[in-house]
C-alpha positions in Angstrom: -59.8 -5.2 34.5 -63.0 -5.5 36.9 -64.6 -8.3 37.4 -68.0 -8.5 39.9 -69.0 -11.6 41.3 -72.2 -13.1 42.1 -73.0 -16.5 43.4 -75.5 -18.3 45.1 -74.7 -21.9 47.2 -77.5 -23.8 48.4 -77.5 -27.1 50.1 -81.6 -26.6 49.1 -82.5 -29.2 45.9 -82.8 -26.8 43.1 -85.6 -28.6 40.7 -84.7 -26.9 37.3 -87.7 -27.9 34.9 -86.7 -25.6 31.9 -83.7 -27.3 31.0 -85.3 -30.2 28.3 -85.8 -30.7 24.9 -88.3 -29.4 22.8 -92.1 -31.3 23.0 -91.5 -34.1 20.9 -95.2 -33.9 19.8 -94.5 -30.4 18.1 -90.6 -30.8 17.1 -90.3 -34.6 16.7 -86.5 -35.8 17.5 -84.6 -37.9 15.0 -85.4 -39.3 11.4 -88.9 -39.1 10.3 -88.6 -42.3 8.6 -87.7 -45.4 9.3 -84.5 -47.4 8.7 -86.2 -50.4 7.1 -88.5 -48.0 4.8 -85.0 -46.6 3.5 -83.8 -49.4 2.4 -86.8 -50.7 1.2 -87.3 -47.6 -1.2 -83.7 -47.4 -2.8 -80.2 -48.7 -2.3 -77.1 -46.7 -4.1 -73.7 -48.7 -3.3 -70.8 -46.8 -3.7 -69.1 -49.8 -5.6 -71.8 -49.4 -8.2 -70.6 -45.8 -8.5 -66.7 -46.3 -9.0 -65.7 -46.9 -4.8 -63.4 -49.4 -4.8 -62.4 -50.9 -1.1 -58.8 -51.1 -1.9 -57.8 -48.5 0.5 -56.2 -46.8 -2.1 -58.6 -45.6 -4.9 -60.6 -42.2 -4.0 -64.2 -42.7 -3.3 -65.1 -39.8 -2.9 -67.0 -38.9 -6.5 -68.3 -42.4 -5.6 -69.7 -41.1 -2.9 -71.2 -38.0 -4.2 -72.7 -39.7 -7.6 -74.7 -42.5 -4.7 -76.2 -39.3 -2.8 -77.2 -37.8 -6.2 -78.7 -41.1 -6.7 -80.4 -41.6 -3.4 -81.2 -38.5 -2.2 -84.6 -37.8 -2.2 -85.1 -40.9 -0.5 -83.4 -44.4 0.3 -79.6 -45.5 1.6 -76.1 -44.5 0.9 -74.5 -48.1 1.4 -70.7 -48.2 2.2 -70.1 -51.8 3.0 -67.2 -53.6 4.5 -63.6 -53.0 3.4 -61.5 -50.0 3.6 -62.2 -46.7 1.1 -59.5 -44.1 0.5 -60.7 -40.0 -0.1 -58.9 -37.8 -1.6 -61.7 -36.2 -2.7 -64.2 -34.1 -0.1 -68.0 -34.1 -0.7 -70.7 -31.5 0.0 -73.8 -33.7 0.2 -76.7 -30.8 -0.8 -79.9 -31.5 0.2 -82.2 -34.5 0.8 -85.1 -36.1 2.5 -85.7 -39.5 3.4 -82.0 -41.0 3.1 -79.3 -42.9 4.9 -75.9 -43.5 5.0 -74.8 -46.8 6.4 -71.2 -47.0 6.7 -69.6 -50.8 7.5 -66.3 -50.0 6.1 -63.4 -47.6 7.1 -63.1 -44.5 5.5 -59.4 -43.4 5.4 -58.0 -39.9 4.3 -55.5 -39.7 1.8 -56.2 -36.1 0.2 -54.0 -33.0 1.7 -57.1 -30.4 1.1 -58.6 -28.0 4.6 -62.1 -28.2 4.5 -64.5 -30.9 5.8 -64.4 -34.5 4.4 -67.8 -35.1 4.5 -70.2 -32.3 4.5 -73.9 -32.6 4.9 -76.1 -29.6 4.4 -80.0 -28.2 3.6 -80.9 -31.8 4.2 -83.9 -33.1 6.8 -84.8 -36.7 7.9 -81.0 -38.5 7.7 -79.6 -41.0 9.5 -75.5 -41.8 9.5 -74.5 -45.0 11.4 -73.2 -48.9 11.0 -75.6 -51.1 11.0 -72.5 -53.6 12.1 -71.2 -51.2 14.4 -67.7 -51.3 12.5 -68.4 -48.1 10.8 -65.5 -45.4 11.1 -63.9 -42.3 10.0 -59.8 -42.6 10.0 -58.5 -39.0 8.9 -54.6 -40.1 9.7 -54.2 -36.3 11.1 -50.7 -37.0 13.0 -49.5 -36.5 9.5 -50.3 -32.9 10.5 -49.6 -32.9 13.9 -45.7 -33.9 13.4 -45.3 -31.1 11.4 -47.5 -28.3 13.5 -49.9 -28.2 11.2 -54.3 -29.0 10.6 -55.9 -30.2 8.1 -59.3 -31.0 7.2 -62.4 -31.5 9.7 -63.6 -35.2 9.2 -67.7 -34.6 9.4 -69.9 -31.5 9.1 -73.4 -31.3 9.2 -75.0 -27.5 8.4 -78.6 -26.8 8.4 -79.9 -29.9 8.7 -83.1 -31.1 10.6 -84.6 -34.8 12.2 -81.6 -36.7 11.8 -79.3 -39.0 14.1 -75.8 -40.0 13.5 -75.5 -43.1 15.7 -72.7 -46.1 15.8 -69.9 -45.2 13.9 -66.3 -44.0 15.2 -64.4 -40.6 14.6 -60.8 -41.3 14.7 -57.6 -39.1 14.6 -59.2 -36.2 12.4 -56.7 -33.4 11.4 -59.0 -30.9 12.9 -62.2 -30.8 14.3 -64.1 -34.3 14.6 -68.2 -33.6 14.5 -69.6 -30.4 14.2 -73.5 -30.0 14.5 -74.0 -26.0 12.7 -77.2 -24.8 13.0 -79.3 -27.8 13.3 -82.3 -29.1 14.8 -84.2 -31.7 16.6 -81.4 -34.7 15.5 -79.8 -36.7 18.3 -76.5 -38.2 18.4 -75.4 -41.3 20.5 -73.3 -44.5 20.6 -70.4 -43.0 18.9 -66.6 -42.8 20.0 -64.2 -39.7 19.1 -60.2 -40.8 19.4 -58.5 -37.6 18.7 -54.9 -36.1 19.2 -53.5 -35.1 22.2 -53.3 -31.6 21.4 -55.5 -28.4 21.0 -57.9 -27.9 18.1 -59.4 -31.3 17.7 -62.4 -30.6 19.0 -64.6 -34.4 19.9 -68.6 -33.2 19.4 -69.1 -29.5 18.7 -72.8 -28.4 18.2 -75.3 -25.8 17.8 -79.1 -25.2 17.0 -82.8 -26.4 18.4 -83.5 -29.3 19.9 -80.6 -31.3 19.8 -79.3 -34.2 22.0 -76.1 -36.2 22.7 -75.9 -39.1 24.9 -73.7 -42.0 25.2 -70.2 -40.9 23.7 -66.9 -41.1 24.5 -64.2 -38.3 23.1 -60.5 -39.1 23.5 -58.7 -35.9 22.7 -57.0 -33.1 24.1 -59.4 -30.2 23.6 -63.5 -29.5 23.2 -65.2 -33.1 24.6 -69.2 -31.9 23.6 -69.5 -28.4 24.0 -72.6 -25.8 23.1 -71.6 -22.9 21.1 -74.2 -19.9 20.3 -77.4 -19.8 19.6 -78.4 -22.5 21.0 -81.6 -23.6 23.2 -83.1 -26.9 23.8 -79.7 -28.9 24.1 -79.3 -32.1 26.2 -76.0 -34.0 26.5 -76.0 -37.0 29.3 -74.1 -40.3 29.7 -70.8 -38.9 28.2 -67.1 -40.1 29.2 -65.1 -37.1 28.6 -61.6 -39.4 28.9 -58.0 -37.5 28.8 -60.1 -34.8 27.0 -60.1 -30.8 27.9 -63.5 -31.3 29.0 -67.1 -29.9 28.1 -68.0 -26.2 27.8 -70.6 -23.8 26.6 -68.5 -21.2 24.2 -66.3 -19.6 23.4 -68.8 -16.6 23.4 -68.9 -13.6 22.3 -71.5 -10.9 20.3 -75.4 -11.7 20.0 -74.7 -14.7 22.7 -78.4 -16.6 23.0 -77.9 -19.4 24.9 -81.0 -21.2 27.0 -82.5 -24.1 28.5 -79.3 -26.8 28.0 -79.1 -29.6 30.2 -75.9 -31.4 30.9 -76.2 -34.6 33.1 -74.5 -37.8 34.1 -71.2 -36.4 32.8 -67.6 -38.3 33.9 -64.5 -36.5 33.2 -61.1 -37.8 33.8 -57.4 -36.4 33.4 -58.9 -33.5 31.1 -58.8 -29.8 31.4 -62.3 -29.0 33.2 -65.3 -31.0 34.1 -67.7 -28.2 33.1 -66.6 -24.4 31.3 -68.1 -21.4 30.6 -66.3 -19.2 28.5 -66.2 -15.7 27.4 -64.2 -12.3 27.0 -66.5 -9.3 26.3 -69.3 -9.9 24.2 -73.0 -9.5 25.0 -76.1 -11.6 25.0 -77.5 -14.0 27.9 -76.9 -17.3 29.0 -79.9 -18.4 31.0 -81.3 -21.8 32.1 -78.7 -23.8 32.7 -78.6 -27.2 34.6 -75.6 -29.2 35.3 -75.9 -32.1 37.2 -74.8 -35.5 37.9 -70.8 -35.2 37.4 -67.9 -37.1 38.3 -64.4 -36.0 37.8 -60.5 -37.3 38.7 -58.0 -35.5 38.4 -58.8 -33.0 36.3 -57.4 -29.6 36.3 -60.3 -27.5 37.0 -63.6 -28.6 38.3 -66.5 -25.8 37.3 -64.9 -22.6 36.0 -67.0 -19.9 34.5 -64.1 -17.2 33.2 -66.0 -14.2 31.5 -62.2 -13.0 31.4 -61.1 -16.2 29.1 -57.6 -15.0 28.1 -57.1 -17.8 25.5 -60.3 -15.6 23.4 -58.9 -11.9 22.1 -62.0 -9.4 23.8 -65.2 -9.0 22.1 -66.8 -5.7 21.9 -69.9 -5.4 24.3 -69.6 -5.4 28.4 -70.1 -8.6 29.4 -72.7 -11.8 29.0 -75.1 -12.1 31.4 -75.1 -15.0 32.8 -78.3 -16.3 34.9 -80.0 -19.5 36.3 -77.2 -21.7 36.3 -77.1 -24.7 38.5 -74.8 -27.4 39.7 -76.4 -30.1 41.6 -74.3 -33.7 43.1 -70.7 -32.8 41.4 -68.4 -35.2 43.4 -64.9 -36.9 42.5 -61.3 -35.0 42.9 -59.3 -32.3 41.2 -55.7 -32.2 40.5 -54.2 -29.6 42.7 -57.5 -27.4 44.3 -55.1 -25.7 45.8 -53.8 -23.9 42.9 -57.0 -24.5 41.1 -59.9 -24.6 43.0 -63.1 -26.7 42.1 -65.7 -23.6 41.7 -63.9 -20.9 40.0 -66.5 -18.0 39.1 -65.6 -14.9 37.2 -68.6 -12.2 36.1 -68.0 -9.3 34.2 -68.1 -6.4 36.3 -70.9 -4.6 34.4 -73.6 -7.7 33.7 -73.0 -9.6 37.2 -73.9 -12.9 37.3 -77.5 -13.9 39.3 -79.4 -17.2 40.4 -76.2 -19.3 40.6 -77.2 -22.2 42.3 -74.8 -25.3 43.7 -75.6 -28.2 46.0 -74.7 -31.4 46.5 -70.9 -30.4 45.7 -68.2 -32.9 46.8 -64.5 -32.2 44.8 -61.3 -32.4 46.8 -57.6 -32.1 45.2 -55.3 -35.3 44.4 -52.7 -32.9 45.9 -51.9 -31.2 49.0 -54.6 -31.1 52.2 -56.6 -27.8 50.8 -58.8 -26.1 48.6 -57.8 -22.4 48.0 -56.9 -19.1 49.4 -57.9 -16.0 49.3 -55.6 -13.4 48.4 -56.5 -10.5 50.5 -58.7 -10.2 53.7 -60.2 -6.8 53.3 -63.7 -6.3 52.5 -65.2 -3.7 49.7 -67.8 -1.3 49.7 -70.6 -4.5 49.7 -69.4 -6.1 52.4 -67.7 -9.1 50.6 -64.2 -9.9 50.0 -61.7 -8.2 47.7 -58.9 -9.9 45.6 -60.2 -13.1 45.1 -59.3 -15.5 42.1 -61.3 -18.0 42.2 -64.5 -19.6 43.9 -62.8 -22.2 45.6 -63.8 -24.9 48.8 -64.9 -28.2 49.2 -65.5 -27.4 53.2 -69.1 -27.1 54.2 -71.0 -25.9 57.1 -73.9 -26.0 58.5 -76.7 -23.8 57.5 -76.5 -20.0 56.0 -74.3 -17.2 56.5 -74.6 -13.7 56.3 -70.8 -12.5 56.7 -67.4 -14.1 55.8 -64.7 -16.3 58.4 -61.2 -15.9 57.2 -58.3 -17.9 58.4 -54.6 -17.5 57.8 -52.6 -20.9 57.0 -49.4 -20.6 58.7 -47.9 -20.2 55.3 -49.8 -16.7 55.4 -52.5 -17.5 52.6 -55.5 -16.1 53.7 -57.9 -19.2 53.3 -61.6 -18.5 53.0 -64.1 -20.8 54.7 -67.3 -19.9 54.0 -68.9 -20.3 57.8 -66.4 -22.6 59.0 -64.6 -25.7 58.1 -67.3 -28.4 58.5 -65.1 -31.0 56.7 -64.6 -32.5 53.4 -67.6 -33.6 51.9 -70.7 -31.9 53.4 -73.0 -29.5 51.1 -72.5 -25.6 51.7 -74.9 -22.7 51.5 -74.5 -18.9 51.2 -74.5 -15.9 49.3 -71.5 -14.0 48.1 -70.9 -11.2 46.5 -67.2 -10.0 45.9 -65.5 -7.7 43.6 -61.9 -7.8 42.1 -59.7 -4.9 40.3 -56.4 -6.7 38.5 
């Protein structure tokens, strides 16, 4: 496999203005109407429909009949108390309607599929108005036995809406997925998954959509961007014992543009930041990522085009533009075997306008931050055999050719320009290739 490698370091500010949302004045974010006009026009309570809060008795039809009743405008009320479902819903359509949910809503049905699924549906609202509001889908009942089951909420297709308050707890598979939706906002809600792959915390894709102030507990996605996408912001997230945020897994037909992820904080998880791919075509442009703290996580920023966990797509690569990392600082868990910029392009769709400043990450373990694996130089001038994009040594201002060292362990060590010490901002461009 060949992979060709383009990257840009600048210690230079890089002012990204095309990673936002949408004009708000054309594509308006969140519900249309207001909370108290809701509730003022209709209110269906799932106890008037047969939901009993014994934590026993499926409330699911309960829950269906109060949309039928409230759908084209007014709220969903699930009040205080605990609400069994055996029974999953697809909530079709709609304007003008809430769900508030102040009880706990506990799975007790066996079926794959999503608990809760929202769809064709525009101006909705899902939160607790007293902030005790929470999805329990019990999925270690799975998990013992290797298995998944259902996805606990699923919105498709749906526009100006916010899902706000409420907690996603232990779901048998996937927690919130946001499929092909637009200008809706999500914010002030907690995901406590698994420890284990497959139990994806925020999942999302669409227009206009934005995520702040969440926590995911989990093992595996924490808010990730999938394809098509464009006009995404995520900030003020606590990725905690999580794998971490990403855009992908991507593949065919990839349209990705103009995502902003910012004031992110990552702890014990997989990645602070990944970009992932195996084949496939398409672009990924636009892309600013700023803002970041991390501890002890495995890898820092990794951009893999070569993602081994994802079988190959057909196509010769992404091409992957405009992407830039600006004031990344904390600690990773070993940089010496993982280093805290790890870049792979595919070899025929290099990568261009890679841009990082302001990049502080050292390792938890050991005294350095990785090697290179062979000293010779290719037919461009740059390095060959290299396996990651790997330093948090700096220097002082740009250089056209490469300084290798050898560790007296006999890694070759590459420091771009010289070790300027732990801490300081680096500039360059590099351009290597790699055959494995």
């Amino acid at each position: 496999m060949f992979f060709n490698l383009f990257l840009l370091l600048t210690a230079t500010v890089f002012q990204a203005t095309w990673a936002q949302l949408a004009d708000s004045s054309d594509y308006p974010m969140g519900p249309l109407t207001t909370a108290a006009t809701k509730w003022g026009t209709k209110v269906c309570d799932v106890t008037d429909y047969g939901g009993v809060a014994d934590g026993a008795t499926d409330f699911g039809p309960a829950l269906l009949d109060a949309f039928n009743a409230c759908k084209s405008g007014g709220v969903v009320n699930i009040p205080s108390g605990t609400f069994a479902m055996a029974t999953w819903v697809t909530l079709n359509g709609g304007s003008a309607w809430a769900i508030n949910l102040e009880g706990t809503i506990i799975r007790t049905g066996t079926s794959s599929g999503n608990m809760i699924y929202i769809e064709h549906s525009t101006d909705f609202e899902l939160y607790s108005s007293n902030g005790k509001g929470a999805m329990q889908g019990y999925g270690y009942q799975f998990h013992e036995n290797g298995e998944y089951g259902p996805r606990l909420l699923r919105l498709y297709d749906v526009t100006n809406f916010a899902i706000h308050d409420i907690a996603l707890v232990d779901s048998p598979a996937f927690h919130l997925t946001l499929d092909t939706c637009e200008s809706g906002v999500v914010y002030n809600t907690i995901v406590r998954g698994g420890n284990e792959g497959g139990l994806d915390g925020i999942d999302l894709w669409g227009f206009n959509l934005w995520v702040h102030d969440v926590e995911v507990t989990n093992k595996d996605e924490c808010v990730t961007v999938k394809n098509p996408s464009n006009h995404i912001l995520v900030e003020s997230v606590y990725c905690n014992w999580s794998g971490g945020s990403a855009i992908g897994s991507l593949a065919t037909d990839t349209n990705i543009y103009k995502v902003e992820y910012k004031n992110i904080y990552t702890v014990n998880s997989t990645q602070m930041f990944m970009i992932k791919s195996n084949g496939g075509d398409g672009n990924v442009t636009q892309i600013t990522l700023s803002n970041f703290i991390g501890h002890s996580n495995a890898y820092s920023f990794d951009l893999d085009s070569a993602w081994s966990d994802e079988s190959t797509a057909s196509g010769s690569g992404i091409y992957y533009n405009s992407i830039t990392l600006s004031n990344w600082k904390g600690d990773c868990s070993n940089g010496a075997a993982r280093g805290p910029v790890k870049v792979i392009c595919p070899g025929a769709v290099p990568c261009t306008n890679i841009q990082v400043s302001d990049f502080a990450i050292w390792t938890d373990t050991g005294s350095k931050e990785l090697e290179l694996w062979n000293r010779d130089l290719d037919s461009h001038g740059g390095p060959v055999g290299i396996f990651g994009f790997i330093y948090a040594f700096g220097f002082d201002g740009r250089v056209g050719d490469y300084d290798f060292d050898r560790d007296p362990d006999g890694t070759d060590v590459f420091l771009p320009g010289g070790d300027a010490g732990y801490g300081e901002s680096f500039v360059g461009l590099f351009c290597w290739d790699k055959n494995f």
